[in-house]
VOGU-3710 file (C-alpha; in Angstrom, 3 decimals, decimal comma):
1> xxxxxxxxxx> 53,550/111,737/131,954  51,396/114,830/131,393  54,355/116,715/129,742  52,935/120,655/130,169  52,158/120,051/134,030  55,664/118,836/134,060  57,238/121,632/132,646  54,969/124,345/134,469  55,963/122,511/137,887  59,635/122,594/137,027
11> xxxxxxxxxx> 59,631/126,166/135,871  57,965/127,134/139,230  60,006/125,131/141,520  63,067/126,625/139,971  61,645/130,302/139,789  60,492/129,369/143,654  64,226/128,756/144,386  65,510/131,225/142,380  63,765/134,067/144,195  64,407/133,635/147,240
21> xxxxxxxxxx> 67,835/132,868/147,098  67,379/135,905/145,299  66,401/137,800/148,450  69,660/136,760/150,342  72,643/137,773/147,885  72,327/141,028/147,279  72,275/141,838/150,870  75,300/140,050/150,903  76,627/142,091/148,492  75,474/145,516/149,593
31> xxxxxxxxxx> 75,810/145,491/152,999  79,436/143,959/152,350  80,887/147,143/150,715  79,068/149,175/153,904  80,796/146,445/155,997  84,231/146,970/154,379  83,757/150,722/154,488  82,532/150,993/157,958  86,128/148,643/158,760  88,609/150,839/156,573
41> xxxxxxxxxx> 87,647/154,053/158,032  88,237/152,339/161,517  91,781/151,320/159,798  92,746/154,661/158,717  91,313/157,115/161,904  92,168/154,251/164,451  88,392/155,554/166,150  86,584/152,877/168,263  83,203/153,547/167,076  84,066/152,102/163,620
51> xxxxxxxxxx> 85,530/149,484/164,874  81,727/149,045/166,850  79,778/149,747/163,260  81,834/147,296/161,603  81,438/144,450/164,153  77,877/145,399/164,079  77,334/145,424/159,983  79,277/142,196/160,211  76,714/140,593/162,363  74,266/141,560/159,837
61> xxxxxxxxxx> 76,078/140,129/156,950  77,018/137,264/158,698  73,415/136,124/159,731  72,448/136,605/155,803  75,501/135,325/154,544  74,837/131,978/156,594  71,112/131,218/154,466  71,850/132,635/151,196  74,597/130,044/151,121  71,880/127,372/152,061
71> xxxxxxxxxx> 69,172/127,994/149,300  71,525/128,451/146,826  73,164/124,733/146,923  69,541/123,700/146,824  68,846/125,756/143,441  72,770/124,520/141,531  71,331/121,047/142,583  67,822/121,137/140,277  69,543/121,325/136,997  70,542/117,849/137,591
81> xxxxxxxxxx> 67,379/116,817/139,089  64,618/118,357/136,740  66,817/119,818/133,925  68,764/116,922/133,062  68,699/117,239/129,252  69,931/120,521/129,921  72,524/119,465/131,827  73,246/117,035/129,348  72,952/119,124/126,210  75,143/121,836/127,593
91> xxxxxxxxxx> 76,767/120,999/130,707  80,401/121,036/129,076  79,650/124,915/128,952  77,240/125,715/131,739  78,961/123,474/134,305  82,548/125,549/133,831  81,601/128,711/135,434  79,926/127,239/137,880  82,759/124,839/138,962  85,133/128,049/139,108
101> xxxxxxxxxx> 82,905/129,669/140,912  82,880/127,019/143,341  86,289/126,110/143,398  87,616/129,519/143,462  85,254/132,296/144,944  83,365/129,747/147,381  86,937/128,162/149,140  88,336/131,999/148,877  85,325/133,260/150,610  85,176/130,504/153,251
111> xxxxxxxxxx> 88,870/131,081/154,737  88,729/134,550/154,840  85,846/135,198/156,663  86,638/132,967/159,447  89,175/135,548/159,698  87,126/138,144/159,680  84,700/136,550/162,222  87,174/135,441/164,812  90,539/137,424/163,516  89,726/140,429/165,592
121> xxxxxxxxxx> 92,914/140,839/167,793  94,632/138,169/166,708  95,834/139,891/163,514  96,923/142,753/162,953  94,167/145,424/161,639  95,698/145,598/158,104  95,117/141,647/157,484  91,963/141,684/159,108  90,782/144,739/156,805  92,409/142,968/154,015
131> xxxxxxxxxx> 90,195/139,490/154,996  86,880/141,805/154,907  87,452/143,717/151,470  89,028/139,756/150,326  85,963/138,269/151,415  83,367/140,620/149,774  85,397/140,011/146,494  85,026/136,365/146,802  81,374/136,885/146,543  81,382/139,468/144,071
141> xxxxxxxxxx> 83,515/136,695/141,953  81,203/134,319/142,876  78,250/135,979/141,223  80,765/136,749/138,247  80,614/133,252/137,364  77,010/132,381/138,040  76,171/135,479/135,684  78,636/134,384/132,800  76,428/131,444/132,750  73,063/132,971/133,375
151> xxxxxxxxxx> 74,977/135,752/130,374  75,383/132,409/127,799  71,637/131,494/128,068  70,805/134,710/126,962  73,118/135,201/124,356  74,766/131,456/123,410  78,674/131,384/122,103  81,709/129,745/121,817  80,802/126,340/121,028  80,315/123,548/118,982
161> xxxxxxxxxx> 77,498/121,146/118,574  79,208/117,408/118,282  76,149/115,168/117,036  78,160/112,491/118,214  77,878/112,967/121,543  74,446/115,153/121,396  76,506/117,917/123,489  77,375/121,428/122,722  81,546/121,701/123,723  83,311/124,676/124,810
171> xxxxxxxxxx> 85,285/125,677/121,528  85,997/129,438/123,038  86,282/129,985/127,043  86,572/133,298/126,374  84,219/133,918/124,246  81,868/132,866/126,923  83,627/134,372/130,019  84,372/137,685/128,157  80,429/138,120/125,907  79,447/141,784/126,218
181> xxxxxxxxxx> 76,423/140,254/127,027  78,380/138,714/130,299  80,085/141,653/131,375  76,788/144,203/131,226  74,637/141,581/133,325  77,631/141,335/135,510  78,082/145,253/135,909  74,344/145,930/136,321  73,545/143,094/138,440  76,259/144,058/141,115
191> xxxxxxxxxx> 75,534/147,602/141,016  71,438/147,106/141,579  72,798/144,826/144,619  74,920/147,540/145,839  72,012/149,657/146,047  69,958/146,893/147,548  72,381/146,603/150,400  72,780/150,227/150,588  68,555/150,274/151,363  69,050/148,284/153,984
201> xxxxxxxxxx> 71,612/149,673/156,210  69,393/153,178/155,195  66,379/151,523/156,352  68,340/150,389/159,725  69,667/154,058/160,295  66,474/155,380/159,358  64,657/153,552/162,475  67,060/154,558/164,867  66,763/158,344/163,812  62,914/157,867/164,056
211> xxxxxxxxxx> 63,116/156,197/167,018  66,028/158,746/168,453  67,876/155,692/169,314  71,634/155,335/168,073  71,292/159,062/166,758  75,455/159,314/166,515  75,748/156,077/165,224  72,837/156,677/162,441  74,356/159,841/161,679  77,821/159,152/161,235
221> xxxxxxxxxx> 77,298/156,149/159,571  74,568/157,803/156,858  77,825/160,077/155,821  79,138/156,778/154,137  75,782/154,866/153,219  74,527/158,007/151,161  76,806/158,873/149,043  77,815/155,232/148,789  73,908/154,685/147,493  73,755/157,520/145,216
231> xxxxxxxxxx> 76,652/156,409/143,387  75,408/152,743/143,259  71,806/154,678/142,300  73,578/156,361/138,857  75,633/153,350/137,967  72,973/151,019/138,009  70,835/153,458/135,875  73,932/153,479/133,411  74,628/149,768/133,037  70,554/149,066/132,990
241> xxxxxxxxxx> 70,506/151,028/129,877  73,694/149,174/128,504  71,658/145,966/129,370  68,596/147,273/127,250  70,778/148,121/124,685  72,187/144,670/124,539  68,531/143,000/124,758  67,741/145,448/121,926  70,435/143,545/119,620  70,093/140,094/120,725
251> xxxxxxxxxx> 66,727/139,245/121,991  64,068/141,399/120,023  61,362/139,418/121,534  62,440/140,318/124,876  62,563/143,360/124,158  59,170/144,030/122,402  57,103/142,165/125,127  59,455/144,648/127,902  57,505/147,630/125,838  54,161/145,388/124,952
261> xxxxxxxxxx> 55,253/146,553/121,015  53,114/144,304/118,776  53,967/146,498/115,291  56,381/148,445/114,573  55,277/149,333/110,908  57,569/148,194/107,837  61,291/148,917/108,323  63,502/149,926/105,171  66,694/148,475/104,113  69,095/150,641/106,321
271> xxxxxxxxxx> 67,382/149,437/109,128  65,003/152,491/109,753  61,337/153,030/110,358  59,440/153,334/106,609  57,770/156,818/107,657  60,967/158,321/109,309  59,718/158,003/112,725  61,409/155,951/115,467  59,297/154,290/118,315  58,145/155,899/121,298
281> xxxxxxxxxx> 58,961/154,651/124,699  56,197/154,078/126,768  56,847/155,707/130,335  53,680/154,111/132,009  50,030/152,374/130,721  47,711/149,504/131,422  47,678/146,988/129,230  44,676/145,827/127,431  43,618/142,035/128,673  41,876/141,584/125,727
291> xxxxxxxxxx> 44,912/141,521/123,709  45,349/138,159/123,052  47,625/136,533/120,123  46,786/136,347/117,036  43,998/138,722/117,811  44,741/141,881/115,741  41,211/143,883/117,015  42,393/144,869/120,000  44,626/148,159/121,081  47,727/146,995/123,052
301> xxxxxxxxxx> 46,871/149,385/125,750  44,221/150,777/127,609  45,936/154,079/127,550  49,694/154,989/127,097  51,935/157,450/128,630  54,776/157,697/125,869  57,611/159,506/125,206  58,239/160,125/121,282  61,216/158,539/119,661  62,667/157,541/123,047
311> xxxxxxxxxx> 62,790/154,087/122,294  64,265/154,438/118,973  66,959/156,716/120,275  67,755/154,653/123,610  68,325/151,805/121,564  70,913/153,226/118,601  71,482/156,911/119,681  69,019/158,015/116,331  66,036/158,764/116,510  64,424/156,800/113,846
321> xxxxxxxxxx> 65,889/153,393/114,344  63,236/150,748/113,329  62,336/148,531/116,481  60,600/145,263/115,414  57,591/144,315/117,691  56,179/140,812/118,324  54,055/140,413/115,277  56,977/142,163/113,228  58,974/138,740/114,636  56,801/136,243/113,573
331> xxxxxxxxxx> 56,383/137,346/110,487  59,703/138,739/109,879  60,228/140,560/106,537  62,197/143,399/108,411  65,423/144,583/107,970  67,963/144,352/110,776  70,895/146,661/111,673  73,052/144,571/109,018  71,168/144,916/106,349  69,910/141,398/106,448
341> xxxxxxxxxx> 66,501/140,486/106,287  64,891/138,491/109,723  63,296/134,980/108,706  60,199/134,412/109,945  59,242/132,343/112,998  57,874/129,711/110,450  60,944/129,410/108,387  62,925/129,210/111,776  60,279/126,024/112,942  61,080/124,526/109,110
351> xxxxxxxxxx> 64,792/124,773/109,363  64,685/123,721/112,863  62,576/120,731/111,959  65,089/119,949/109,324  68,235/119,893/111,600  66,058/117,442/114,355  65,552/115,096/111,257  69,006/115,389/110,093  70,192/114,533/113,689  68,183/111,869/114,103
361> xxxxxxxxxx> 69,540/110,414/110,405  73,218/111,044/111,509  72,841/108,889/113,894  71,216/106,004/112,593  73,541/106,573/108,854  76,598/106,549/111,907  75,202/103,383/113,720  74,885/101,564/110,291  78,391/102,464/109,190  77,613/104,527/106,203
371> xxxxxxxxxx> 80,040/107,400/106,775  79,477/108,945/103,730  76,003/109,345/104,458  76,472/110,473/107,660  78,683/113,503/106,070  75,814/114,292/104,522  73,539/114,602/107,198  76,317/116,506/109,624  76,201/118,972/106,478  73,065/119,421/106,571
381> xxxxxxxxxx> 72,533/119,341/110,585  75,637/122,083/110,871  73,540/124,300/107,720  70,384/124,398/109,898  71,709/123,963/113,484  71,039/127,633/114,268  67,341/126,990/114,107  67,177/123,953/116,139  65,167/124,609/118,982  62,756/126,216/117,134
391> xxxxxxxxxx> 61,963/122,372/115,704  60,431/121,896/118,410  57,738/124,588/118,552  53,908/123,398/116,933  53,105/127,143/116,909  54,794/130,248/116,279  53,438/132,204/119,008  55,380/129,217/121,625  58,057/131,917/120,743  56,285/134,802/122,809
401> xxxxxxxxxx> 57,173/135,643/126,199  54,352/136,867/128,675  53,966/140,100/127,923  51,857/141,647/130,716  54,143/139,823/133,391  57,094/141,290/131,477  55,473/144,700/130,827  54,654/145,410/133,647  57,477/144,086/135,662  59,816/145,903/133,284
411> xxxxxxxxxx> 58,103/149,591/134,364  58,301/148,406/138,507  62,254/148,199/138,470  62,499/151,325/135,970  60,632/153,366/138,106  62,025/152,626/141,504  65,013/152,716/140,157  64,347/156,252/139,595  63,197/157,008/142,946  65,626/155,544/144,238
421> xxxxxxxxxx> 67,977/157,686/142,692  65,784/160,714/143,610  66,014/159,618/147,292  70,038/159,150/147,587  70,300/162,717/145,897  68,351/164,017/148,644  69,630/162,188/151,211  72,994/162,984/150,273  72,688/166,713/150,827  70,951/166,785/153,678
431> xxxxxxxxxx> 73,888/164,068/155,093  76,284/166,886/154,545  74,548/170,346/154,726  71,998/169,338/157,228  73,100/166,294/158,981  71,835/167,868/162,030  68,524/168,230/161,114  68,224/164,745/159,845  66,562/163,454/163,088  63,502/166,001/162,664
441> xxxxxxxxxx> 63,680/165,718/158,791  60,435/162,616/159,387  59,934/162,935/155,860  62,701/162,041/154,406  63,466/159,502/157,354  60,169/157,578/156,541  60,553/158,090/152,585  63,341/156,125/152,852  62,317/153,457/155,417  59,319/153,073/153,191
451> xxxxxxxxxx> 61,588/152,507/150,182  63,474/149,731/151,699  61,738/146,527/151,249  60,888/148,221/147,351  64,648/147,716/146,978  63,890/144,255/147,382  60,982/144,827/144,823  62,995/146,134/142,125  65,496/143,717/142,488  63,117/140,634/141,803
461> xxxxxxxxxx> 61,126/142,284/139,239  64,642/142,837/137,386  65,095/139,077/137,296  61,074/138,846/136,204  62,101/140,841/133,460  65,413/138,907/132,713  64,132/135,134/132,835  60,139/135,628/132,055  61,221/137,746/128,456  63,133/134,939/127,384
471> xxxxxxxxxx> 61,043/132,613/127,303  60,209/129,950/126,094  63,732/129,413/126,384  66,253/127,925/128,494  69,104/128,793/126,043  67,916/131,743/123,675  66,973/130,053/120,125  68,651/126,803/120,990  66,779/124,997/123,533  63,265/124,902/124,785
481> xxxxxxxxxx> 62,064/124,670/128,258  59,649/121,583/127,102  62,868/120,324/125,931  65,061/121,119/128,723  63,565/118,935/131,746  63,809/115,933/132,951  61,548/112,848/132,710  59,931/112,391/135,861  56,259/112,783/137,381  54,992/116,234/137,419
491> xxxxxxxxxx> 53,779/115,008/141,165  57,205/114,518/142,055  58,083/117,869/141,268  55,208/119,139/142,868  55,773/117,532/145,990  59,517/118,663/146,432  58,301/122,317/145,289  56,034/122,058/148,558  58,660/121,366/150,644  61,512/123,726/149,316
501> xxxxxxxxxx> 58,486/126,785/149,800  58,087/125,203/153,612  61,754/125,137/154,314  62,298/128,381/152,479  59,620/130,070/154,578  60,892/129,139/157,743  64,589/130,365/156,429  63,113/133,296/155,635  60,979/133,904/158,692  64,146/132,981/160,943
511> xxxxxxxxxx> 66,370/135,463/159,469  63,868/137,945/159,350  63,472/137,287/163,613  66,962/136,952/163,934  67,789/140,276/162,187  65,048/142,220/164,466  66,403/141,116/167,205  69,955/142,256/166,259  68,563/145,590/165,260  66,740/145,938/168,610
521> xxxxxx> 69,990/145,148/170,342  71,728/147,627/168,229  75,462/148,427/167,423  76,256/148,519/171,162  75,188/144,843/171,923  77,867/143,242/169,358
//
């Protein structure tokens, strides 16, 4: 079994997956708040055309709702197909959000949007309003728990290794539910899909106004998708910062290969930069190819746009907080916020090395019945245990990310992000001062059909960022990828990677059809 074509297979068949059931829930959980929005001002004013745009958005939804569900029960089941010795090293914690979010969101989703399909009529509009907020919270819970355990790979807690068993247990659920690190990829995660949905519903209103088709119900409609947007716009700027924050503190690695950082200069015991100066942040650059690890005679960039001190002051609120870059993190050396001193990458390999071999001599001293020796070992396997995946590296620099990928997919969601922002402040304004003119304002009309599928952009370039800086790990310092999958034939994965991209495809290409065709029809044809 050629082990590297293994694990490159695996990590593209679940990044395959991954993205484009990526492409599906957002949507779902944009264009539900529009949806719900759309229904309670037909609740409240009792006026037939929101009762129309809600039935229409619905559609919508519904259509998207229907294939997201699809590709993601084809992604939940890979981790037991090609990441088994994940599944089996931490399944006891991984697999409990997961089963909540199936037994709870999933079954709370699927009964109350039958009533919000087929309700209309037969109850009365309170419950059926009730249903559509009830069923947009099921999903909004249902990417809560997904994200708690995305949230523990990044930032592992509230367990216990048992050697006995060769499992990590659950010694905290709250501790895992409850991580900071879990509640700012949950905040920022639901507010970038807010905006996501909020593109598209823009992009559909957009067309019509273009196409002076719908004008009223474009119009109207823009008066709550605007201001709806902007304040999804500033809230995902706010939480993406909290998330940077939170890389800053607990994956360094990701964090220097997000800003292509290679050296950061010498840091000093309170946890500052030697000469007084904090790190810039760069806003833009191109990256030098030549720049290859552990080549030191190349320039990082080809040139830099940078903003002095930014990064230093983004990350701690002062201005000269010391930022360790990748070569700063192999060699560590450098003082962290706590005073203590980072190990290097090769004293993290040693140590890890050490708790493997004390693992491995558990278990043999516990199959032989020599207890005492066995106490040994566990003492020795518990001293070292936060180094173990690092035993299995042959080569420090297995421990950095791509940086280019992550570099430059970093400064794509940061900077539509931004113009997104930009967009909903305009829009916005003219909504309400001008939202008669907004059929000859082309500009702005095209602006923001043209930024639609980019919503789409920045959303997958934020998971880039997310999964592609933490590697090589499946579970940050704990696990591997090369020791994460499952053995089986590389061609086997291969083959089923082919025919996930096939069926995807056609997914895709269907919803896209059926979608146009709804569009086409517009809100009247419901």
């Amino acid at each position: 079994m050629d082990v590297e074509s293994l694990v490159s297979w695996s990590r593209a068949q679940f990044a395959l997956t991954a993205m484009y059931h990526w492409l599906f829930v957002p949507l779902t959980l944009g264009l539900g708040i529009i949806m719900s929005l759309a229904e309670t001002k037909y609740y409240r004013s009792g006026d037939e055309f929101w009762k129309k745009s809600t039935k229409y958005w619905q559609k919508l939804f519904g259509i998207n709702f229907a294939i997201g569900v699809a590709t993601g029960i084809i992604l939940e089941f890979q981790f037991g197909t090609n990441w088994s010795n994940y599944s089996w090293f931490v399944g006891d914690i991984f697999g409990a959000p997961l089963a909540i979010e199936g037994i709870l969101a999933f079954f709370m989703e699927s009964t109350f949007i039958a009533v919000m399909f087929f309700g209309w009529g037969k109850v009365s509009k309170g419950f059926h309003l009730a249903s559509s907020w009830l069923t947009i919270i099921g999903a909004t819970i249902s990417a809560v728990w997904i994200l708690v355990a995305n949230a523990w790979m990044q930032n592992p807690r509230g367990m216990v290794f048992n050697p006995e068993t060769m499992r990590n247990e659950m010694a905290d659920f709250w501790a895992v539910a409850l991580s900071p690190t879990a509640i700012i990829k949950f905040l920022h995660t639901i507010t970038t899909s807010w905006t996501l949905g909020t593109f598209f519903a823009l992009g559909i209103c957009a067309i019509y106004l273009l196409r002076k088709k719908n004008v009223e119900f474009a119009k109207r409609n823009l008066k709550i998708i605007a201001p709806f947007g902007l304040l999804a716009a500033l809230l995902s700027a706010v939480t993406g910062h909290s998330s940077a924050v939170d890389v800053a503190n607990n994956q360094p690695m990701k964090l220097a290969a997000m800003e292509a950082l290679y050296d950061a200069g010498v840091s000093t015991p309170e946890g500052k930069t030697a000469d007084g100066k904090g790190l810039g942040l760069g806003m833009a650059g191109v990256l030098n190819p030549k720049k290859q690890l552990p080549d030191d005679a190349h320039a990082p960039y080809l040139f830099s746009v940078e903003v002095p001190r930014l990064l230093s002051y983004m990350v701690d609120g002062t201005p000269d907080r010391y930022v360790p870059g990748v070569i700063n993190i192999l060699e560590g050396g450098y003082h962290k916020p706590d005073g203590s001193v980072a190990l290097s990458t090769e004293e993290m390999m040693r140590r890890g090395r050490i708790a493997i071999d004390a693992l491995n001599a558990f278990r043999s001293a516990r199959k032989a019945g020599d207890s005492i020796g066995a106490a040994q070992h566990r003492a020795v396997l518990e001293e070292n245990f936060p180094y173990y995946g690092y035993g299995y590296f042959t080569s420090k620099y297995e421990s950095v990310p791509n940086i280019p990928l992550t570099y430059y997919s970093f400064r794509i969601m940061v900077g539509l992000g931004g113009a997104f922002l930009l967009l909903f402040i305009l829009l916005t304004w003219y909504t309400y001062k001008r939202n008669e003119e907004l059929p000859r304002t082309k500009w702005l009309l095209w602006a923001s059909l043209l930024l639609t599928p980019c919503a789409w952009i920045a959303s997958e370039a934020g998971w880039v960022v997310a999964e592609v800086g933490r590697q090589p790990w499946t579970i940050q310092n704990l696990l591997p990828v090369k020791a994460a999958i499952s053995k089986i034939e590389a061609s086997s994965v291969m083959i089923t990677f082919t025919l996930f991209f096939l069926l995807f495809t056609i997914m895709l290409v269907a919803e896209i059809n059926i979608m146009r065709k709804a569009i086409r029809q517009g809100p009247d044809a419901h």
